[in-house]
N, CA, C and O atoms as CSV, one atom per row, in Angstrom:
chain,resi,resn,atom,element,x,y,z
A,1,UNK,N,N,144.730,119.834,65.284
A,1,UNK,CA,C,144.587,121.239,64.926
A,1,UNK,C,C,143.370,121.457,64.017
A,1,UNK,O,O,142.562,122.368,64.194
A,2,UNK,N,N,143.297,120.479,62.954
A,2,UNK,CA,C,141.867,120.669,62.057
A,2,UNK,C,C,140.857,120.850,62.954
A,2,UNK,O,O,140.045,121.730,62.669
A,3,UNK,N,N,140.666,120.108,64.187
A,3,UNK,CA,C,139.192,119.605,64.609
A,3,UNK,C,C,138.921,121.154,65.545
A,3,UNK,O,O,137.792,121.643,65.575
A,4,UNK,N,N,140.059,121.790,66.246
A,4,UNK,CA,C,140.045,123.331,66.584
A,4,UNK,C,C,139.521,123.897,65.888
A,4,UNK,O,O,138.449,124.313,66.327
A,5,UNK,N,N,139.819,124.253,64.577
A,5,UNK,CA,C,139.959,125.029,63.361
A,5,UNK,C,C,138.195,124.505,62.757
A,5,UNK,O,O,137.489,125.362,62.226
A,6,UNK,N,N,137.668,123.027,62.934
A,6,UNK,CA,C,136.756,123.204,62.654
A,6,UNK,C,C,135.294,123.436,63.534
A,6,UNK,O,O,134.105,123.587,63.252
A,7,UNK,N,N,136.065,123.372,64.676
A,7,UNK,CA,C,135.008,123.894,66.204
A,7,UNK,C,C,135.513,125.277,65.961
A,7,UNK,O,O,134.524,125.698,65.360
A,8,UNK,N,N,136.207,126.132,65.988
A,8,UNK,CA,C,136.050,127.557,65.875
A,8,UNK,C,C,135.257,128.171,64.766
A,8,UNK,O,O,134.611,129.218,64.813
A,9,UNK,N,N,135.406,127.374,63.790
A,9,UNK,CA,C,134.325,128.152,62.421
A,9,UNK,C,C,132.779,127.492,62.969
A,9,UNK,O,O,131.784,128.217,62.989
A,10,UNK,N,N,132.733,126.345,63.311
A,10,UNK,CA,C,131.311,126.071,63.728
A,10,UNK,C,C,130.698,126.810,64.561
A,10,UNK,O,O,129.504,127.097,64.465
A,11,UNK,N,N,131.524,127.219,65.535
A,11,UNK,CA,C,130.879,127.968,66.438
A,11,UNK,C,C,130.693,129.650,66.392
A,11,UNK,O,O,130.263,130.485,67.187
A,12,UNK,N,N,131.199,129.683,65.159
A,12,UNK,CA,C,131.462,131.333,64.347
A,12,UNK,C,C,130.119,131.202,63.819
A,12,UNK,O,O,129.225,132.020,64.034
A,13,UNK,N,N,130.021,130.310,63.228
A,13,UNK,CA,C,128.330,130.156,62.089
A,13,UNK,C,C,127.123,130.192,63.133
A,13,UNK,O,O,126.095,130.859,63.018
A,14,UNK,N,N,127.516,129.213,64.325
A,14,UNK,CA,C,126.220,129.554,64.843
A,14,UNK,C,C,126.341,131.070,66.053
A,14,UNK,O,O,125.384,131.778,66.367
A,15,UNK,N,N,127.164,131.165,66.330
A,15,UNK,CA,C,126.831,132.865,66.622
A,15,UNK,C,C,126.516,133.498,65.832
A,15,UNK,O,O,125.725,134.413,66.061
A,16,UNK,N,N,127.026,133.255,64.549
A,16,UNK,CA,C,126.324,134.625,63.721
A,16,UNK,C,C,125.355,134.605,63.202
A,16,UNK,O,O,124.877,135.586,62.632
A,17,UNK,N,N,124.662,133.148,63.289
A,17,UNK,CA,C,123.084,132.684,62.874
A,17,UNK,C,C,121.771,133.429,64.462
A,17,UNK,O,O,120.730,134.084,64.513
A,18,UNK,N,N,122.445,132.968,65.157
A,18,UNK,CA,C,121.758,133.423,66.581
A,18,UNK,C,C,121.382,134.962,66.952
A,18,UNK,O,O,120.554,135.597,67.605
A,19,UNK,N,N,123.028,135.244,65.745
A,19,UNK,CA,C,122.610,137.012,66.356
A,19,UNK,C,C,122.150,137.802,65.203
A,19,UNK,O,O,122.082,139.031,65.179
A,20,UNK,N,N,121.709,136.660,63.847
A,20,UNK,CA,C,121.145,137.372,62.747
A,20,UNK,C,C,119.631,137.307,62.863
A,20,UNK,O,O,118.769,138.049,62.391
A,21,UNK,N,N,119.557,136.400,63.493
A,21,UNK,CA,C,118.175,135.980,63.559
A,21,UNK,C,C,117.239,136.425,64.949
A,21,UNK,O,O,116.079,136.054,65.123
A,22,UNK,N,N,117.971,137.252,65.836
A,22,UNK,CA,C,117.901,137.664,67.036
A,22,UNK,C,C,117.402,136.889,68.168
A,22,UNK,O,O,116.690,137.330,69.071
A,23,UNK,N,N,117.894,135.542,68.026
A,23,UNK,CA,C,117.933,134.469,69.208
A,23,UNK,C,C,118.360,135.002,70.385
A,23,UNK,O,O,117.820,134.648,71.433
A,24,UNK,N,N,119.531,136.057,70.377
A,24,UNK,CA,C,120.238,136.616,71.709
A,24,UNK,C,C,119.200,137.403,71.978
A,24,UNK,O,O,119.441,137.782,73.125
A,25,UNK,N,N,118.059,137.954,71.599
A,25,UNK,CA,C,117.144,139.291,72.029
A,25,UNK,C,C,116.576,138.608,72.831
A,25,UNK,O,O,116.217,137.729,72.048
A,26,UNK,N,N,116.067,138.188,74.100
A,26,UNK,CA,C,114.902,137.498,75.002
A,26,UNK,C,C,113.672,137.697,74.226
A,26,UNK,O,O,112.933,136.863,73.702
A,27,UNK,N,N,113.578,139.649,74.281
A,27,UNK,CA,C,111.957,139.983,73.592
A,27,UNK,C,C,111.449,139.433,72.491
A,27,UNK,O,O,110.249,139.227,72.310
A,28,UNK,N,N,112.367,139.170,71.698
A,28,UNK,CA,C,112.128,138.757,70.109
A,28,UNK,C,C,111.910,137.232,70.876
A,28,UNK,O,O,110.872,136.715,70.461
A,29,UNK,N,N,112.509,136.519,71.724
A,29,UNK,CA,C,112.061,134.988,72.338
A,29,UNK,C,C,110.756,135.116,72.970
A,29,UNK,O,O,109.767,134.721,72.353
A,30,UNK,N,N,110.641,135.623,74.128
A,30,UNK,CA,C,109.469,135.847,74.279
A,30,UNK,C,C,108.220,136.247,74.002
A,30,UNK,O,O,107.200,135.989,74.642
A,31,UNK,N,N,108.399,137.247,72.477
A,31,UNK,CA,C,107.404,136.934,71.626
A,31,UNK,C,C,107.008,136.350,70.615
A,31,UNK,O,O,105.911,136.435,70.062
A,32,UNK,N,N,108.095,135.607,70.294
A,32,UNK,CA,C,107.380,134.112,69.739
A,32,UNK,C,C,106.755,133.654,70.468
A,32,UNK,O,O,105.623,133.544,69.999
A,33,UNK,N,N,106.847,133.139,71.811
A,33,UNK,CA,C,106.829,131.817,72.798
A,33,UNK,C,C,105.377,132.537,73.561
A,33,UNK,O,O,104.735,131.783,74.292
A,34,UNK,N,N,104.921,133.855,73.399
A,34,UNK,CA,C,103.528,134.030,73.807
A,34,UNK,C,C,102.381,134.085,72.457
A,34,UNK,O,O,101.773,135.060,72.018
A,35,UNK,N,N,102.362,133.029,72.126
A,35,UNK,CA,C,101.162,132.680,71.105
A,35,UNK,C,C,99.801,133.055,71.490
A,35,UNK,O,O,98.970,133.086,70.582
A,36,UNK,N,N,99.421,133.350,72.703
A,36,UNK,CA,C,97.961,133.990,73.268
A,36,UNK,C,C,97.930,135.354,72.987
A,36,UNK,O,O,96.987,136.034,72.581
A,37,UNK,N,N,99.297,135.733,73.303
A,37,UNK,CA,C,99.089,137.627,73.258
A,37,UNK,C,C,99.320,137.990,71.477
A,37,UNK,O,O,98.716,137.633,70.465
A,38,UNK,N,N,101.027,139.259,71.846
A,38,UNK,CA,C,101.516,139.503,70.560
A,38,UNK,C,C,102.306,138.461,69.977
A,38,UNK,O,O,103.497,138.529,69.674
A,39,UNK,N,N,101.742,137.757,69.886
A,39,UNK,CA,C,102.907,136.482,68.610
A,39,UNK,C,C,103.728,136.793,67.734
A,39,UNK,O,O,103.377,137.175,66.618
A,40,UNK,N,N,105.011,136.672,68.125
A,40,UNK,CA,C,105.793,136.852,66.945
A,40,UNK,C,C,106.332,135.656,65.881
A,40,UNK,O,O,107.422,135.126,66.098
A,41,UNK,N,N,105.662,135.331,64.933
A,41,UNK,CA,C,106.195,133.969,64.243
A,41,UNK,C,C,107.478,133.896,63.642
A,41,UNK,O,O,107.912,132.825,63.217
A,42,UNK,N,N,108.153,135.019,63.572
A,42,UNK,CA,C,109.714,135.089,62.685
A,42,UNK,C,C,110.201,133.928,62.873
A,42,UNK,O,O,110.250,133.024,62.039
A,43,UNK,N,N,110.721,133.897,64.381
A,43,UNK,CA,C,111.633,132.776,64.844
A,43,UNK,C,C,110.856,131.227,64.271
A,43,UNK,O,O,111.425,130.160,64.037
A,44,UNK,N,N,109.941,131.433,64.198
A,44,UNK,CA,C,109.134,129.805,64.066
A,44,UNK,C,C,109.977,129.546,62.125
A,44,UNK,O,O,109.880,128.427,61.622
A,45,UNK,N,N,110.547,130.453,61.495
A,45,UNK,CA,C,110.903,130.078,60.005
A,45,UNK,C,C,112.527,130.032,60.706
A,45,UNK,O,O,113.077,129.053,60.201
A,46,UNK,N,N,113.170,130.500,61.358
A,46,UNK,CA,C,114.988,130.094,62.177
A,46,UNK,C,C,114.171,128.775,62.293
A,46,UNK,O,O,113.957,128.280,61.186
A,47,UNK,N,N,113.842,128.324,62.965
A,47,UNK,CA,C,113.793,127.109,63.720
A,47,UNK,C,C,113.158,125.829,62.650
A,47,UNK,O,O,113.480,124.659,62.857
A,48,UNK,N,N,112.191,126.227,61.455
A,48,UNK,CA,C,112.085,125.444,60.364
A,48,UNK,C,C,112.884,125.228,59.773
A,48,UNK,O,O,113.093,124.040,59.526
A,49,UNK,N,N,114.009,126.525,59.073
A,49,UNK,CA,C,115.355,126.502,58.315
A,49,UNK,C,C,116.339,125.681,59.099
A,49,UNK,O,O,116.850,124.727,58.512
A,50,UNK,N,N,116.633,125.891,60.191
A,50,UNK,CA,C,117.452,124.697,61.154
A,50,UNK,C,C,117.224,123.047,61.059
A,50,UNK,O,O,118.121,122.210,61.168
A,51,UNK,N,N,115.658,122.752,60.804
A,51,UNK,CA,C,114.957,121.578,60.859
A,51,UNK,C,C,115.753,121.535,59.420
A,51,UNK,O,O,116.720,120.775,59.478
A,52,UNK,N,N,115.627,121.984,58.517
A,52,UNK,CA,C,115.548,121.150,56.930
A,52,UNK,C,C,116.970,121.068,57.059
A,52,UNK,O,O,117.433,119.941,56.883
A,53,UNK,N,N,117.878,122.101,57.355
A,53,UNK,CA,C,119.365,121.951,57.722
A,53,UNK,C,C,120.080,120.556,57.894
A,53,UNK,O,O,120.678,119.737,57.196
A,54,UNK,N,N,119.727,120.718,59.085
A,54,UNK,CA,C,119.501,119.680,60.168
A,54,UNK,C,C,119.297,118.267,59.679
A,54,UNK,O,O,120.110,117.399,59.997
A,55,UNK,N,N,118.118,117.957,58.822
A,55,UNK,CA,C,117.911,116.584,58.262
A,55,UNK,C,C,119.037,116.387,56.925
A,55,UNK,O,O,120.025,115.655,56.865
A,56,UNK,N,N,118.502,117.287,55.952
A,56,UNK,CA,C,119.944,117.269,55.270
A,56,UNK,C,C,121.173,116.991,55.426
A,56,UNK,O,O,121.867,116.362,54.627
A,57,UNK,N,N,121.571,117.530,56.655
A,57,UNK,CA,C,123.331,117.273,56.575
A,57,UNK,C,C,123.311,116.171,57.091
A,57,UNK,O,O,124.294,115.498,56.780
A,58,UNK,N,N,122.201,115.403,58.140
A,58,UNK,CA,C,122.475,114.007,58.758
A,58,UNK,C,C,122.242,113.080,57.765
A,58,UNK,O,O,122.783,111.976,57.697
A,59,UNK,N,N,121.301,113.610,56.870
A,59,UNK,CA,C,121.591,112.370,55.474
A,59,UNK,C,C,122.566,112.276,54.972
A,59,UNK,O,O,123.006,111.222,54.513
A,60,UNK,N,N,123.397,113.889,54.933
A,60,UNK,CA,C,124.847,113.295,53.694
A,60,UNK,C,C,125.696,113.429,54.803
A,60,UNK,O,O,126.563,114.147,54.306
A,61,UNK,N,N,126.076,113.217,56.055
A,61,UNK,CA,C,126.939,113.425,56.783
A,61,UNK,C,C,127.009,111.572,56.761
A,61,UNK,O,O,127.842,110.856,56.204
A,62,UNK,N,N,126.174,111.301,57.331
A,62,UNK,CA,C,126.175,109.771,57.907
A,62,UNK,C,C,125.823,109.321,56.937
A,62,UNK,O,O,124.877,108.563,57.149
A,63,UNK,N,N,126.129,109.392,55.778
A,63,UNK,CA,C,126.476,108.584,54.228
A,63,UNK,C,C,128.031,108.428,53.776
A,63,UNK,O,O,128.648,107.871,52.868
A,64,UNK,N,N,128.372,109.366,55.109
A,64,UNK,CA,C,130.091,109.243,54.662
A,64,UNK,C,C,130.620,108.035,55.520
A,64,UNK,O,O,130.055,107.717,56.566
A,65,UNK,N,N,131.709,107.385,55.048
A,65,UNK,CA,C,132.559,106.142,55.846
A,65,UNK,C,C,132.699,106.737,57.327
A,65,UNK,O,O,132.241,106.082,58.264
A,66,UNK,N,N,133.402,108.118,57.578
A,66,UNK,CA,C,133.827,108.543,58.750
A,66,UNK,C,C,133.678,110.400,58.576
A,66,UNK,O,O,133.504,111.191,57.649
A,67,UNK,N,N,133.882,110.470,60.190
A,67,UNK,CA,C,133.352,112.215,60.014
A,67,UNK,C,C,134.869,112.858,59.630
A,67,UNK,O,O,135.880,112.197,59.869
A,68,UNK,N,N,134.935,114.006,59.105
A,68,UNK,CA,C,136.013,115.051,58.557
A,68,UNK,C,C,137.457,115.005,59.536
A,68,UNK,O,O,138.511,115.140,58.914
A,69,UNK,N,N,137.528,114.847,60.822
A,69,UNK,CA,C,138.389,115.174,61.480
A,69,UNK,C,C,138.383,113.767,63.027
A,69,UNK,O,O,138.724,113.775,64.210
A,70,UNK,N,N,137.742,112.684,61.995
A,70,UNK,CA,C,137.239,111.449,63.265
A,70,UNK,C,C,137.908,110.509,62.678
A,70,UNK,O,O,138.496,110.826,61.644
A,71,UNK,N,N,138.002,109.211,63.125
A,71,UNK,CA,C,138.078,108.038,62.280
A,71,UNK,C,C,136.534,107.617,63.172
A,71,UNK,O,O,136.503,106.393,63.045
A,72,UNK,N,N,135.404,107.984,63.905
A,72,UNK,CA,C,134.194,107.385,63.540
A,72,UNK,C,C,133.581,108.362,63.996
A,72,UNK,O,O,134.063,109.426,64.382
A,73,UNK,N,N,131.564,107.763,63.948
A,73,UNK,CA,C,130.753,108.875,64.559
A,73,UNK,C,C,130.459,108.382,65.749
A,73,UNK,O,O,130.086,107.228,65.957
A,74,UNK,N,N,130.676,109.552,66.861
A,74,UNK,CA,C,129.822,109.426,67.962
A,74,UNK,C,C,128.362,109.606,68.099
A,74,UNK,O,O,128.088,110.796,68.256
A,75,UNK,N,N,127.336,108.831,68.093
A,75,UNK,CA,C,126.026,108.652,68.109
A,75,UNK,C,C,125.681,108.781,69.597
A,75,UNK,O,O,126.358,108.247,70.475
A,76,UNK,N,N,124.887,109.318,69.766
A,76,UNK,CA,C,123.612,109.237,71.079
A,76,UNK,C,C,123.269,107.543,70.886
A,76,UNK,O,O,122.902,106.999,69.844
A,77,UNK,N,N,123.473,106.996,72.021
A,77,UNK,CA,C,122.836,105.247,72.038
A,77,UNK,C,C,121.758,105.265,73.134
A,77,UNK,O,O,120.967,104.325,73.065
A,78,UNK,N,N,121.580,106.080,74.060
A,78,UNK,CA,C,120.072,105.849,74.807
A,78,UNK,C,C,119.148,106.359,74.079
A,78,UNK,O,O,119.174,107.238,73.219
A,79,UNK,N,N,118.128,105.568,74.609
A,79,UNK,CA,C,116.652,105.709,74.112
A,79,UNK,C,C,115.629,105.924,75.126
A,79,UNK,O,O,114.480,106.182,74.767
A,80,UNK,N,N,116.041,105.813,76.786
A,80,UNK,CA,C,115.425,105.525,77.596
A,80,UNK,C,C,114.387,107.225,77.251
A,80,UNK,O,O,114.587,108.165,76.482
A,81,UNK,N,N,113.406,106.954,78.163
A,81,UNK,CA,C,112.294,108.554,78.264
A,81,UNK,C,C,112.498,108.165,79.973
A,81,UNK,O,O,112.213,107.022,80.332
A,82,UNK,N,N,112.942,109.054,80.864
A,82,UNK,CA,C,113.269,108.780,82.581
A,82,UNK,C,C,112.978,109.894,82.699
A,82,UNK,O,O,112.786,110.767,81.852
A,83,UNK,N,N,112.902,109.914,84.510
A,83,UNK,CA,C,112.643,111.460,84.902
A,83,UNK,C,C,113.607,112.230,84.567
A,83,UNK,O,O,113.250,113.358,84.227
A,84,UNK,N,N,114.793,111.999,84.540
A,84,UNK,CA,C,115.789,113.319,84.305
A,84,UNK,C,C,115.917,113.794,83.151
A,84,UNK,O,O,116.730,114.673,82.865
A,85,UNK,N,N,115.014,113.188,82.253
A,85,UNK,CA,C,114.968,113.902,80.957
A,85,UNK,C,C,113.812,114.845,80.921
A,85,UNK,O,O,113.819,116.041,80.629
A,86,UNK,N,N,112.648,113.944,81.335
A,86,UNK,CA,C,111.555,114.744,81.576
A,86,UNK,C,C,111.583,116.123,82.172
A,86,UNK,O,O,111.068,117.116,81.660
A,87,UNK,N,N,112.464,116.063,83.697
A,87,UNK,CA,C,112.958,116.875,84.434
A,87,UNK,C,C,113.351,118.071,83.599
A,87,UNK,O,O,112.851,119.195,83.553
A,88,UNK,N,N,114.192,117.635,83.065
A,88,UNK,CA,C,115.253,118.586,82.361
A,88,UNK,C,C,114.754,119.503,81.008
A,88,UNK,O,O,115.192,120.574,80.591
A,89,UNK,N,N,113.741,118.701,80.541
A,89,UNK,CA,C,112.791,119.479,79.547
A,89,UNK,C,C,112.201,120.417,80.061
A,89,UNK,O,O,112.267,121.583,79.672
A,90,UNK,N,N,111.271,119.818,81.419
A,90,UNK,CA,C,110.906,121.049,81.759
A,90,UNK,C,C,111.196,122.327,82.129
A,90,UNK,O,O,110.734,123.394,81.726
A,91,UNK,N,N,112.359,121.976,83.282
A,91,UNK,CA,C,113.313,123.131,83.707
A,91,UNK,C,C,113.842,124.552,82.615
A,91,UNK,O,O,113.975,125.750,82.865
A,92,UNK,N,N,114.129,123.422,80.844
A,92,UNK,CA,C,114.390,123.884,79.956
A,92,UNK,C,C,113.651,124.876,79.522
A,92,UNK,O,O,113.990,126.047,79.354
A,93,UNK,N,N,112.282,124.209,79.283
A,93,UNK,CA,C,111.347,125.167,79.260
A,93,UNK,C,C,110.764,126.340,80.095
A,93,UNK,O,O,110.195,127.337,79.651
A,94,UNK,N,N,111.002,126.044,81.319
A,94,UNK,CA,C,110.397,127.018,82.147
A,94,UNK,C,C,111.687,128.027,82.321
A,94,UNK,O,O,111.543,128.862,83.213
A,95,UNK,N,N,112.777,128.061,81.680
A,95,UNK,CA,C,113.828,128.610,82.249
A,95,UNK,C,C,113.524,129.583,80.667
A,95,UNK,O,O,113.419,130.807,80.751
A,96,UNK,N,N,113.448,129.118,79.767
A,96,UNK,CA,C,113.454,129.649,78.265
A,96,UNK,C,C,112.411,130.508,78.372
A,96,UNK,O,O,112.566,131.636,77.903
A,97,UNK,N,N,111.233,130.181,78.963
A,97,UNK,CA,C,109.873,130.978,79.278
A,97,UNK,C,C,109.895,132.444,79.999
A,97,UNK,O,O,109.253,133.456,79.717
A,98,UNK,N,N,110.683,132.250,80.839
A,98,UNK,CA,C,111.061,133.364,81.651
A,98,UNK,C,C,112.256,134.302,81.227
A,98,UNK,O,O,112.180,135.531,81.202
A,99,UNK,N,N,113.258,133.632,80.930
A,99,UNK,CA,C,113.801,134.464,80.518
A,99,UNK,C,C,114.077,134.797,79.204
A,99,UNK,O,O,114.851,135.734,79.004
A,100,UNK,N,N,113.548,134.155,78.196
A,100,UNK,CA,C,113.845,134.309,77.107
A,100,UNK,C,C,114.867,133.921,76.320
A,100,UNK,O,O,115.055,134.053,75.111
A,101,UNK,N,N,115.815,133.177,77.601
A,101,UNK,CA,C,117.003,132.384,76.672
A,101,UNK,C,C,117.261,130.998,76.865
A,101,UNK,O,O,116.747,130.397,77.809
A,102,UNK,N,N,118.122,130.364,75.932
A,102,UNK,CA,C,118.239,129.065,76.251
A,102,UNK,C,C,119.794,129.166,76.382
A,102,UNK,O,O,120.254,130.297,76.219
A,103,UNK,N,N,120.677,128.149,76.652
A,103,UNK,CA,C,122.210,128.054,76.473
A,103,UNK,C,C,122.998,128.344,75.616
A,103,UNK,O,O,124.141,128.641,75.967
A,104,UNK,N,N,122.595,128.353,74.038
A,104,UNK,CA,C,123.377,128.367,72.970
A,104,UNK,C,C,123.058,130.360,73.143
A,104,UNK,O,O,123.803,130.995,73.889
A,105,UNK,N,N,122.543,130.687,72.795
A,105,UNK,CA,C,121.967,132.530,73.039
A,105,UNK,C,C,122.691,132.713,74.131
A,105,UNK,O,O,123.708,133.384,73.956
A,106,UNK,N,N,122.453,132.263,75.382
A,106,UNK,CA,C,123.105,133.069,76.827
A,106,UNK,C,C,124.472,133.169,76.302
A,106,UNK,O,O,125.081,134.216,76.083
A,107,UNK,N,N,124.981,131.710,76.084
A,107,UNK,CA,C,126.842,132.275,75.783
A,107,UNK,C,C,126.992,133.264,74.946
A,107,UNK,O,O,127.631,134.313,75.034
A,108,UNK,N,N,126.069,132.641,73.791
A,108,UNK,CA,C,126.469,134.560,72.929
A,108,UNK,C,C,126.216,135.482,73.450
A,108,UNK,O,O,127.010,136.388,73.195
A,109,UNK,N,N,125.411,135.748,74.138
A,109,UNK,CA,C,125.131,137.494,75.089
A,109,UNK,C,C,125.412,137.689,75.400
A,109,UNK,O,O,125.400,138.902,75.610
A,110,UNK,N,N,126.484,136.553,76.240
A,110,UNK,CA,C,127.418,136.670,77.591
A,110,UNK,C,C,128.502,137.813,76.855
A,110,UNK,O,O,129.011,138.677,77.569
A,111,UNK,N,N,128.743,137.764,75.716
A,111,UNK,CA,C,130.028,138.564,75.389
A,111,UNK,C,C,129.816,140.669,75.387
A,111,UNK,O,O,130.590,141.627,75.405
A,112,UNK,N,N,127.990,140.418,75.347
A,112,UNK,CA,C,127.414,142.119,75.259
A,112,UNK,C,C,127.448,142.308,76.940
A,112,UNK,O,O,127.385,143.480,77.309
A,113,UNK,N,N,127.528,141.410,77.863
A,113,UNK,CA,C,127.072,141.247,79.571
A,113,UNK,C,C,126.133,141.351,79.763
A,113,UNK,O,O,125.271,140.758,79.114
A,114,UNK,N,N,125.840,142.259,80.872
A,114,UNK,CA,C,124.261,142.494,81.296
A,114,UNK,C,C,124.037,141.148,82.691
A,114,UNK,O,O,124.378,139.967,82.618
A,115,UNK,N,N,123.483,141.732,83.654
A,115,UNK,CA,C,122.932,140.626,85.069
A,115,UNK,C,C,121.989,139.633,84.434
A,115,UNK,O,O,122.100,138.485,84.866
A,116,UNK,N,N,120.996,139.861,83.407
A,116,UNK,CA,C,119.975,139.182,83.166
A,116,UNK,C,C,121.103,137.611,82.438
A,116,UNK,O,O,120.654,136.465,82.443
A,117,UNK,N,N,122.289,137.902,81.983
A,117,UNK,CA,C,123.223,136.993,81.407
A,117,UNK,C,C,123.240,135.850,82.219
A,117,UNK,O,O,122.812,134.697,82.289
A,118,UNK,N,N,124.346,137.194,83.157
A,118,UNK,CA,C,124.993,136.007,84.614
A,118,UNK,C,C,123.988,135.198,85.143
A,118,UNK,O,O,124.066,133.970,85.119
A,119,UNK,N,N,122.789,135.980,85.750
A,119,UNK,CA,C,121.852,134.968,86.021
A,119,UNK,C,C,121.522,134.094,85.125
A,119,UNK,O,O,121.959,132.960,85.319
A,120,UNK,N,N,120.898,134.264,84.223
A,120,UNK,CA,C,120.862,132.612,83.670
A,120,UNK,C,C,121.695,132.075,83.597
A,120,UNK,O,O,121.501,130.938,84.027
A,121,UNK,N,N,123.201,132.316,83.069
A,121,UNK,CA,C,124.194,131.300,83.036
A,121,UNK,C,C,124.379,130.553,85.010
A,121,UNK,O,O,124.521,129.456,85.548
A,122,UNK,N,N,124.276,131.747,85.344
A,122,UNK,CA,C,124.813,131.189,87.160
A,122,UNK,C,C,124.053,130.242,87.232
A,122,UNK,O,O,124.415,129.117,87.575
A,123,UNK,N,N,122.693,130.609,86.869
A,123,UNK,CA,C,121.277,129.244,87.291
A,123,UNK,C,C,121.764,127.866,86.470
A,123,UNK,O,O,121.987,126.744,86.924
A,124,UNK,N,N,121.853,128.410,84.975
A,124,UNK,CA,C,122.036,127.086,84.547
A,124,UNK,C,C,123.315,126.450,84.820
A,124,UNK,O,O,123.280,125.274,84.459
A,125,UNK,N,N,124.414,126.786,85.317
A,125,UNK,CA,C,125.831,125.745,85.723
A,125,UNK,C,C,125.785,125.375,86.977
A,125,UNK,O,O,126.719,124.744,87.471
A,126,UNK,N,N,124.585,125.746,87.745
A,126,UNK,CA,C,124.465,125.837,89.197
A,126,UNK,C,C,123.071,124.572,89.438
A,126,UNK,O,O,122.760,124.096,90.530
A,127,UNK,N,N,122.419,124.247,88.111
A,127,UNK,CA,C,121.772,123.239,87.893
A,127,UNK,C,C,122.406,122.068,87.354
A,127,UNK,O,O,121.966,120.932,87.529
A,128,UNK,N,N,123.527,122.368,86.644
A,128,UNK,CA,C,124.235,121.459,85.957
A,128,UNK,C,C,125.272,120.415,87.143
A,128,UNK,O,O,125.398,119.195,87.256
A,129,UNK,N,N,125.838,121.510,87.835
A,129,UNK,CA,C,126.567,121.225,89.206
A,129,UNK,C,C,125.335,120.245,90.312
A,129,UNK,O,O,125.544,119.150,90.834
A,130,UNK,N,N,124.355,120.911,90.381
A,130,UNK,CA,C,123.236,119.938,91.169
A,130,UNK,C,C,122.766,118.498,90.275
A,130,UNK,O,O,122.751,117.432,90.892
A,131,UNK,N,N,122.555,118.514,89.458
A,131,UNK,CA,C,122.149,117.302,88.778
A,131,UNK,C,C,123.757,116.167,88.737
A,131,UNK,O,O,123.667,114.945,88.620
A,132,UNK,N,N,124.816,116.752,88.834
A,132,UNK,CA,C,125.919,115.674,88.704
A,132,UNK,C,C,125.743,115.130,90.498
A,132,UNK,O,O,125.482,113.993,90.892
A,133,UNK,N,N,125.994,116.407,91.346
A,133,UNK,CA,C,125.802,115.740,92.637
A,133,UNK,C,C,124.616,115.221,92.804
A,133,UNK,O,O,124.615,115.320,94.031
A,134,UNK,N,N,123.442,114.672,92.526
A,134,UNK,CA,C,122.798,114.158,92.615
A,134,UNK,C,C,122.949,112.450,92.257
A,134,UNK,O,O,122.993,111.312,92.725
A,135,UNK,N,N,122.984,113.213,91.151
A,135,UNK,CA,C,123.626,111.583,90.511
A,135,UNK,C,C,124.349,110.640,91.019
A,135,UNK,O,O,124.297,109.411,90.988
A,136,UNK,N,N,125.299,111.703,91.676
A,136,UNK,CA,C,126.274,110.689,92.591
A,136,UNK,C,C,125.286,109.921,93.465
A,136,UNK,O,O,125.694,109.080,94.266
């Protein structure tokens, strides 16, 4: 029940970081992400504040014996650089480029709707679904 209780507040903080900072807006994405035209740098200080976040808590997180609601940590153990990462960066990018969103934003938007949603979500679970059958 804790580990619910602490995935529901986590995921409370970062919706309400996403939609303070207007990550869910595409336009506000897409004008950061056109640095030739009107540049918008806001988002470039979200995404610094995340970085210092980010290093911080992995210093005092993984200084502890075990995580809050674990008896250990699950770590990422590949290191490989392969095409399907490569792949997948790009896709990432070219999908973020166009539409202005990435996965963590689409689910939050998903709750205002809108087609521009569904489509990205349809594309991206419909890529997610192709890359497992592939794999096979």
């Amino acid at each position: 029940m804790k580990g619910l209780i602490s995935a529901f507040v986590s995921g409370g903080l970062f919706g309400a970081g996403l939609l303070i900072s207007q990550m869910i807006n595409p336009e506000k994405v897409i004008g950061f992400l056109d640095i030739v035209g009107d540049w918008d740098p806001s988002l470039a200080f979200v995404m610094i504040g995340a970085l210092v976040v980010t290093f911080l808590g992995y210093r005092f997180v993984l200084n502890q014996p075990s995580p809050a609601f674990s008896d250990r940590f699950y770590m990422p153990t590949a290191k490989d650089i392969d095409g399907a990462l490569i792949g997948g960066a790009a896709f990432f990018g070219i999908g973020w480029g166009l539409s202005g969103l990435c996965p963590g934003p689409a689910i939050a938007l998903s709750a205002l709707g809108g087609l521009n949603v569904v489509y990205f979500l349809g594309g991206m679970v419909g890529a997610m679904f192709l890359f497992r059958w592939r794999k096979r």
